[in-house]
C-alpha positions as CSV (number, residue, x, y, z in Angstrom):
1,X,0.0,0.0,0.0
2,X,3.1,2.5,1.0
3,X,4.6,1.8,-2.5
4,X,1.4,2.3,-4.3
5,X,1.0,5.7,-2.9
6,X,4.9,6.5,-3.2
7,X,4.3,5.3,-7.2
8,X,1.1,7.8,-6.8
9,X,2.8,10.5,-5.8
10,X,5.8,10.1,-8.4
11,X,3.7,10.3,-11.1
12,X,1.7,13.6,-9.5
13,X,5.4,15.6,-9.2
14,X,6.0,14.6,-13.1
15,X,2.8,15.8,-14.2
16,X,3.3,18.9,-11.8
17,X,6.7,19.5,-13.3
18,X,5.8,18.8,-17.2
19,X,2.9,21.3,-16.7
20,X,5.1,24.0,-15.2
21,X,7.5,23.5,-18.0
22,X,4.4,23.6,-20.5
23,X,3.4,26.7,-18.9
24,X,6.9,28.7,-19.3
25,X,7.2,27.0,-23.1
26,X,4.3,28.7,-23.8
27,X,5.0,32.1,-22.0
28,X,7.9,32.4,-24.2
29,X,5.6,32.0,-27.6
30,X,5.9,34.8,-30.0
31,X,3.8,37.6,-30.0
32,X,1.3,38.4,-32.9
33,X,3.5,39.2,-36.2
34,X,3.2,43.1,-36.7
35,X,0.3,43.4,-39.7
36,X,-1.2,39.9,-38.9
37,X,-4.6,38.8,-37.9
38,X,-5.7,38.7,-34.6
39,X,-8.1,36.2,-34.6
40,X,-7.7,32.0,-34.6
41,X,-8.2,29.7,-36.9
42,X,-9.8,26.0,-36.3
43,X,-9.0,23.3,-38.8
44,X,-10.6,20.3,-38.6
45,X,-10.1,17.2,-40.7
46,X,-13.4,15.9,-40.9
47,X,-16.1,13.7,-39.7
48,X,-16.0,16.0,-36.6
49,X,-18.6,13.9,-34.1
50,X,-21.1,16.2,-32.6
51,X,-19.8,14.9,-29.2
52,X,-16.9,15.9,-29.9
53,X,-16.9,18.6,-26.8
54,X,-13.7,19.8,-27.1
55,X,-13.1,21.1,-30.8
56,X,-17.1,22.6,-30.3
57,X,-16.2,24.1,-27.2
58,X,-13.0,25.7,-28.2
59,X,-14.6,27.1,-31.6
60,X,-17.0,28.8,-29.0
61,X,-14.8,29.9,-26.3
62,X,-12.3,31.6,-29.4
63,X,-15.3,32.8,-30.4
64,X,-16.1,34.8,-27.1
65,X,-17.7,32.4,-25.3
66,X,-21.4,31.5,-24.5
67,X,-23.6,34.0,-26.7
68,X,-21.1,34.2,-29.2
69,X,-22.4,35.3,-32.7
70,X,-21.4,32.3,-35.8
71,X,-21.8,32.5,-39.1
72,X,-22.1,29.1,-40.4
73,X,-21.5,28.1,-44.5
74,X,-23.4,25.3,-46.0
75,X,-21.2,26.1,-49.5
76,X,-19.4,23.0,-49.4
77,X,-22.7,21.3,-49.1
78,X,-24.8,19.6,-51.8
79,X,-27.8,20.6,-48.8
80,X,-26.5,24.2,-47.6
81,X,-29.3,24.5,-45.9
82,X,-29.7,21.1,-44.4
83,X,-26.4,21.1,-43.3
84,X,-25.6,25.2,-41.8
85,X,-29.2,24.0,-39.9
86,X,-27.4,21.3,-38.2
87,X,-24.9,22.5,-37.6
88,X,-26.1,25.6,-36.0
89,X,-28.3,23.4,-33.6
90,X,-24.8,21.8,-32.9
91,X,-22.9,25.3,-32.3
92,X,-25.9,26.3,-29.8
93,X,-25.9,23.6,-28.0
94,X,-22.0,24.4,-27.0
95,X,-23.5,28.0,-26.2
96,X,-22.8,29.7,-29.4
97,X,-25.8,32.4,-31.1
98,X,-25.0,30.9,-34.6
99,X,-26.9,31.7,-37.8
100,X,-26.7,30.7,-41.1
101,X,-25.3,33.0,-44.0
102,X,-27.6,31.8,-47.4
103,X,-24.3,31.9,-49.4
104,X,-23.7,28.4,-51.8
105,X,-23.9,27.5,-55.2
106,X,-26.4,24.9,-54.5
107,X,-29.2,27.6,-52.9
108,X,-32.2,27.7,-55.2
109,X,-32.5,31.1,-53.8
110,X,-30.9,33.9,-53.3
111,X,-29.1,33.6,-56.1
112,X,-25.1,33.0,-54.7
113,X,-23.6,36.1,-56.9
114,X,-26.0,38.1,-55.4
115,X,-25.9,37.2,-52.1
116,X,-22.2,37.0,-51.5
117,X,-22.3,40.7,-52.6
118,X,-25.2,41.8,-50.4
119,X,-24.0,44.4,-48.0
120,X,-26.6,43.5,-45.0
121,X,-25.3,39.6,-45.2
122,X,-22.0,40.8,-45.4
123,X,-22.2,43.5,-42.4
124,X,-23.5,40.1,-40.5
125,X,-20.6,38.8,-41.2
126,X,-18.1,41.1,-40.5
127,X,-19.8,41.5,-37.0
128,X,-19.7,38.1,-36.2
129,X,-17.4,36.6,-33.7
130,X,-16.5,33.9,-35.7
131,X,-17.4,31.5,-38.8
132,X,-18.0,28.5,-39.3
133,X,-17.9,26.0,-42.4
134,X,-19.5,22.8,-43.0
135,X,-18.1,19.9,-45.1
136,X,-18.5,19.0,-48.4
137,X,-16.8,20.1,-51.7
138,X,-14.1,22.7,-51.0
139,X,-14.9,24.1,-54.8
140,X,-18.2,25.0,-54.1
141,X,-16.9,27.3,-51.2
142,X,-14.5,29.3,-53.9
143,X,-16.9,29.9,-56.4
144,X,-19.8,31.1,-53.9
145,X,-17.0,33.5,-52.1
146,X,-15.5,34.4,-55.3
147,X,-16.2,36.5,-58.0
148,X,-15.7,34.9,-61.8
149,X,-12.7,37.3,-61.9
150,X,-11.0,36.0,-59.1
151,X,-11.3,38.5,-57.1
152,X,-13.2,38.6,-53.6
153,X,-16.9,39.6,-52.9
154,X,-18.3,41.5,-49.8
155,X,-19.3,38.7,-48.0
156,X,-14.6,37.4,-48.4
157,X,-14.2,40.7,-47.4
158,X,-16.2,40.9,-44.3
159,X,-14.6,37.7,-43.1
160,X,-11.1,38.8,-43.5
161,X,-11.6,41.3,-41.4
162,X,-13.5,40.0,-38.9
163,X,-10.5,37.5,-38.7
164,X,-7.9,40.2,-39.0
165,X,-9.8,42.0,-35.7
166,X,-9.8,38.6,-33.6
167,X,-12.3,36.3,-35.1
168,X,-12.3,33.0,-35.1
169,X,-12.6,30.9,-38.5
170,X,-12.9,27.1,-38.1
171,X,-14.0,24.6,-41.0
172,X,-14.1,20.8,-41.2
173,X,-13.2,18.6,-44.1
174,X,-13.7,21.2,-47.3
175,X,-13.9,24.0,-44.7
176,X,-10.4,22.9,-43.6
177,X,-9.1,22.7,-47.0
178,X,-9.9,26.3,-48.3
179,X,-7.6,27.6,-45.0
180,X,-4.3,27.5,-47.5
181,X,-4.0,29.4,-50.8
182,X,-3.5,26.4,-52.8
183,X,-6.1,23.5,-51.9
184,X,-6.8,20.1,-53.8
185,X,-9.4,20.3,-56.1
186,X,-10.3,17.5,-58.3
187,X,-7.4,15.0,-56.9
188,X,-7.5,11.3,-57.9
189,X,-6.2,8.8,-55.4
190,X,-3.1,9.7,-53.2
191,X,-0.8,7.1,-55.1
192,X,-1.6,8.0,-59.0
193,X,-1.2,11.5,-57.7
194,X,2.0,10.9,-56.7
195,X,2.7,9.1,-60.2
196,X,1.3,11.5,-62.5
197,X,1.4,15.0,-60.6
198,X,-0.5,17.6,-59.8
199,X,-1.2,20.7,-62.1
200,X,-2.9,23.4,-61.6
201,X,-6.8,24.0,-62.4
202,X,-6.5,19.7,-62.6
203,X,-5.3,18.7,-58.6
204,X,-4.6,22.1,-57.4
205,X,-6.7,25.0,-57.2
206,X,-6.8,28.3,-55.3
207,X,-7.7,28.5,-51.5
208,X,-9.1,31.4,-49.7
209,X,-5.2,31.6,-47.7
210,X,-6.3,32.0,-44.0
211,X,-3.7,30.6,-42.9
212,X,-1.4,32.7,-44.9
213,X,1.4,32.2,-48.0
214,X,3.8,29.7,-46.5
215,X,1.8,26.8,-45.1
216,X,0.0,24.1,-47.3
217,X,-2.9,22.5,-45.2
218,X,-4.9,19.3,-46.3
219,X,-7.5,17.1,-44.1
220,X,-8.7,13.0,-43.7
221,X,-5.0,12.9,-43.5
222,X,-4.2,10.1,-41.4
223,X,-7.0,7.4,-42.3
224,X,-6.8,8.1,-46.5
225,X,-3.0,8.2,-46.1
226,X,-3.1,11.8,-47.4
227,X,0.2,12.7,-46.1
228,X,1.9,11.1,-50.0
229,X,-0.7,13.5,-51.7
230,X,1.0,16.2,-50.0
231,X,4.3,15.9,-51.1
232,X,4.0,16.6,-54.4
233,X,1.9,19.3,-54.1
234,X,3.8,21.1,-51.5
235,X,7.3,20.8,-54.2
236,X,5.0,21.9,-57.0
237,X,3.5,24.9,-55.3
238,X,7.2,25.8,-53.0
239,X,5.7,25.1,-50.0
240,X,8.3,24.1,-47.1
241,X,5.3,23.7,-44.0
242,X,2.6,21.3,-44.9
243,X,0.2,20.5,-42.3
244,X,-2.3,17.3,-42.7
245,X,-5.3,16.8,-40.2
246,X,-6.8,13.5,-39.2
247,X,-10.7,13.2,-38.6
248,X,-12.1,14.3,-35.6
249,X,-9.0,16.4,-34.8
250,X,-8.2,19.7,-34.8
251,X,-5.3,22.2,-35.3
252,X,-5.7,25.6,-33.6
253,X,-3.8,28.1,-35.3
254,X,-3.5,30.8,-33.2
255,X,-2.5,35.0,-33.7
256,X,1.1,34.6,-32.9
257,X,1.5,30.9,-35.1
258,X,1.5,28.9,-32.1
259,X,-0.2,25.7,-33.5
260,X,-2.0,23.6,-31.1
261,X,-3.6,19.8,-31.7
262,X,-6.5,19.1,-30.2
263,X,-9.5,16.3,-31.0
264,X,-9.0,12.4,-31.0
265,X,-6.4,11.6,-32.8
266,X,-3.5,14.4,-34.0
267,X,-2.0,16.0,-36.7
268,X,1.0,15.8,-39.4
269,X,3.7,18.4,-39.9
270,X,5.6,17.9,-43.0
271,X,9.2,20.1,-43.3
272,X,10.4,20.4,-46.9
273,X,12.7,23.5,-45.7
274,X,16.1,20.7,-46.7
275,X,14.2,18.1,-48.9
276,X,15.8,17.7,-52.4
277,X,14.2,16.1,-55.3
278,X,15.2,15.5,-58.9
279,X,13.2,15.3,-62.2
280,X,11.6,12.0,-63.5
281,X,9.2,9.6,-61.5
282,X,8.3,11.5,-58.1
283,X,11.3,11.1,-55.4
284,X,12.1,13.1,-52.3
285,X,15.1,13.0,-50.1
286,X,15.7,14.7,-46.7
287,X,12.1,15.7,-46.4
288,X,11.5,15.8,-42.0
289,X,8.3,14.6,-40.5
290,X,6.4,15.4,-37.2
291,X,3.2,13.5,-35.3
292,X,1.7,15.8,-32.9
293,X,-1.4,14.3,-30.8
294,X,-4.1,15.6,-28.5
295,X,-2.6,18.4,-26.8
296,X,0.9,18.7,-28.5
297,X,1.8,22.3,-30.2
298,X,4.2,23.8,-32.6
299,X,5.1,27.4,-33.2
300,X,5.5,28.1,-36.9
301,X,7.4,31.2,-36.2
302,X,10.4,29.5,-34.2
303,X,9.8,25.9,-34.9
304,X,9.6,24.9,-31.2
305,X,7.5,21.8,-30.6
306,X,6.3,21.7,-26.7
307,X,4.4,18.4,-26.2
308,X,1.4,18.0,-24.1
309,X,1.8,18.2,-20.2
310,X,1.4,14.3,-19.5
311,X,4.0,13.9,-22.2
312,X,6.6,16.3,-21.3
313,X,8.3,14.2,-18.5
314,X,8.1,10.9,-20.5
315,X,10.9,11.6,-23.4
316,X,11.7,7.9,-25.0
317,X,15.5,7.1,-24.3
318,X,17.3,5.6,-27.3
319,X,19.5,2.9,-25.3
320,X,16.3,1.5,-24.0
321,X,14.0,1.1,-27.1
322,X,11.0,-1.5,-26.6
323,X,10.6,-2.9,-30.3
324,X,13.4,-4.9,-31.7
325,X,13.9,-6.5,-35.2
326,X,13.5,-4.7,-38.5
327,X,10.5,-2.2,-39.3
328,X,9.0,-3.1,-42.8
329,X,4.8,-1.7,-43.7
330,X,3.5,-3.4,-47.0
331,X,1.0,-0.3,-47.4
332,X,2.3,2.7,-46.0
333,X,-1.0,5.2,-47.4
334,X,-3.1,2.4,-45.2
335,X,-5.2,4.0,-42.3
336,X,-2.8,5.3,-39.4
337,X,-0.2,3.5,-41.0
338,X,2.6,6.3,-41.3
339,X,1.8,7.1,-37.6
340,X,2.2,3.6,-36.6
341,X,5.4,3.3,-38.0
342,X,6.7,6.5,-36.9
343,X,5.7,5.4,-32.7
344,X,7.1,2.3,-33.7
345,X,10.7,3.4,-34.8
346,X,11.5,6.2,-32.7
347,X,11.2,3.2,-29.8
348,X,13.3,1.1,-31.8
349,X,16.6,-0.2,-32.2
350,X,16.6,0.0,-35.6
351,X,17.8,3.1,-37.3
352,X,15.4,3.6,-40.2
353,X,11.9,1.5,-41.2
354,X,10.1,0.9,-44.7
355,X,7.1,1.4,-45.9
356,X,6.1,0.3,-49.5
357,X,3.1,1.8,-51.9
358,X,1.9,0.3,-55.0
359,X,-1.3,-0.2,-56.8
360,X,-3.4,-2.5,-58.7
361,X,-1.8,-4.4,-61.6
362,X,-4.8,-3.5,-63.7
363,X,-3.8,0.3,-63.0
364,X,-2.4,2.4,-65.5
365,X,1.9,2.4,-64.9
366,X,1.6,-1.3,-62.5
367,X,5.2,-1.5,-62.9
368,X,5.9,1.7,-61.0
369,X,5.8,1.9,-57.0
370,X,7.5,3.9,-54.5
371,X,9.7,3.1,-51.4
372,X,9.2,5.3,-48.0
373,X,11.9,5.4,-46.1
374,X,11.8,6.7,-42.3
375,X,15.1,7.3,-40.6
376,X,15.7,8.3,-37.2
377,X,18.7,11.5,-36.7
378,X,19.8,12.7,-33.6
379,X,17.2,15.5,-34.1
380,X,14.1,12.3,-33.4
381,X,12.5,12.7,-30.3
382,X,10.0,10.9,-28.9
383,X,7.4,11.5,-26.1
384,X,4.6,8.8,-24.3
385,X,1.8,9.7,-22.1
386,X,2.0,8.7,-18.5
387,X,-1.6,8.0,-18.5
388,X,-3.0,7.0,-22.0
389,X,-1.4,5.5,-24.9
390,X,-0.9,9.0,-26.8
391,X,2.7,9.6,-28.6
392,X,4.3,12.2,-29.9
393,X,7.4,11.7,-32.5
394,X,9.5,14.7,-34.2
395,X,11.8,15.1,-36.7
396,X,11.7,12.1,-38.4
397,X,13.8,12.0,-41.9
398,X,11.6,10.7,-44.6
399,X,13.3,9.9,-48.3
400,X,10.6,8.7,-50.9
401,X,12.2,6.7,-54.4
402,X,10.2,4.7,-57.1
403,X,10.9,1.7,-57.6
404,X,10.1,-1.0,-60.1
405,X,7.2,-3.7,-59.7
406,X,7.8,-6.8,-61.0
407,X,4.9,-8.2,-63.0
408,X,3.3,-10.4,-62.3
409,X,3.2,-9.3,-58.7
410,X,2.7,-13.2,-57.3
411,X,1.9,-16.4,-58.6
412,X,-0.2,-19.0,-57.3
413,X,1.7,-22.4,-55.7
């Protein structure tokens, strides 16, 4: 009974202690960049549960708290108003004053050119504490905020600068993938995008940038294996920050670019800042990758990661790695499967682990595959929870070649 309560005790100091140093990592965050928007941002991967009391809660207490005023987009939606209704019920239930803003292509009325240039909506807007946007197809969003020219209508307008004074803007799925300026568009599966490319107007279109110039966002990252989607987008476009957000999960993106995870599952941050890559089939080398769960954040500013509290006193220790034998993933793009492999080799003893892609032999190019190749550096650092099975692993080096696939693939005995 004595050593229970001394093992008791031992584990209150640690999570005393990580706290505290959670507390002064996040004092020392930078300040707001001079010129940039007060507000938050919210990005949520999708399939966001209405239960989910966190992510709902936050979007309302960035948003003011109880009372708070949202303006919620059906655009993506092929039911605008189906879906801002349920949505709003969802938002008040958290104790937000939500309304819906009667701006999306597929409206029978008012017409979406109209409306997204009415000044009365707009002024709604723009006097709102936050927005809001639903699911769906991130294209429809763009052409109902957008005029044919490109450029933005009073209703874009309004939000910017109810962002820019300290509103909140949080969307889920398509909502999350109009936060960067470039988004996916009309993308076929993650592996023939990585063997044919993405072009503009094809794969890539333009976003609506909230979360400014330098950071590539994309969503259902972690169960559609979207993270090899991202890669090539990122080198086509000159991104160096790509961040990709699993289901359920959120990324809080706050005023001075201190990134916070937040939501079931967690997020990834992919570094291209030293990645090289030559011409021909796709290939990457040097590229860096990060897993932040529930609770971890990362500054985008200063490139600090602080994990969660219950984390922070639990760093994995090299000379004492639980898995042994070598690392090998038949289907890296499977659900969670990068994220499994990343826990598995920063406790490792091995120094780097495989993961293999390839597709049908029916598909167009059978014969062409790709090799993912996760190393550990002496940047890697690994955290575990004291009290739940949540990791965190950073700085992983990732190298991606193609290789050749031997047809036929198998034969029978």
């Amino acid at each position: 009974m004595l050593n229970l309560a001394r093992r008791y005790l031992q584990f209150l100091l640690l999570v005393l202690l990580a706290a505290g140093q959670a507390q002064a990592a996040t004092a020392a965050a930078p300040a707001i960049p001079p010129g940039g928007p007060k507000g938050s941002l919210v990005i949520i991967g999708g399939a966001l549960r209405g239960e989910n009391a966190a992510v709902w809660k936050r979007i309302v207490e960035l948003a003011g708290g109880p009372g708070a005023r949202i303006a919620v987009f059906g655009s993506a939606s092929a039911s605008p108003d189906v879906a801002g209704k349920n949505n709003i019920e969802v938002l008040n239930s958290y104790g937000a004053d939500a309304f819906f803003v009667p701006v999306a292509v597929k409206l029978d009325s008012p017409d979406y050119r109209i409306a997204a240039n009415d000044q009365a909506i707009a002024d709604a807007v723009r006097h709102a504490d936050g927005a809001y946007f639903v699911g769906g197809n991130q294209a429809r969003i763009t052409e109902a905020l957008r005029k044919k020219d490109g450029s933005s209508t009073r209703v874009l307008d309004a939000l910017w600068a109810m962002y820019r004074n300290g509103g909140v803007i949080a969307g889920t799925s398509a909502g999350a993938a109009i936060m960067s300026e470039t988004m996916f568009y009309d993308a076929s599966s993650v592996l023939s995008t990585l063997k044919r490319g993405v072009a503009d107007g094809m794969e890539l279109s333009p976003g609506l940038g909230f979360v400014g110039k330098d950071v590539f966002v994309d969503q259902h990252l972690l169960v559609r294996g979207r993270f090899g989607r991202m890669l090539p987008a990122m080198l086509a476009k000159g991104y160096k920050t790509g961040l990709g957000i699993d289901e359920n999960t959120s990324m809080i993106i706050h005023g001075n670019r201190d990134v916070e995870v937040l939501g079931y599952k967690g997020a990834l941050l992919i570094d291209l800042s030293g990645a090289t890559f030559t011409p021909g089939d796709f290939n990457v080398s040097n590229a860096r990758l990060s897993y932040l769960d529930n609770g971890d954040r990362f500054n985008l500013q200063n490139g600090v990661f602080t994990p969660s509290p219950e984390k922070l006193a639990n760093k994995l220790d090299p000379a004492k790695p639980y898995y042994r034998g070598p690392l090998f993933f038949a289907d890296i793009l499977g659900n969670t499967t990068v994220v499994d492999l990343m826990h598995r080799l920063i406790d490792s003893d091995q120094a780097d682990a495989i993961g293999l892609t390839l597709g049908s032999p029916r598909d167009l190019q059978p014969e062409l595959g790709f090799e993912f190749r996760f190393s550990r550096t002496k940047e890697s650092i690994g955290y575990v929870s004291a009290i739940s099975d949540m990791n965190s692993v950073f700085n992983i080096r990732l190298d991606v070649l193609p290789i050749l696939i031997r047809q036929p693939l198998y034969q029978y005995k």
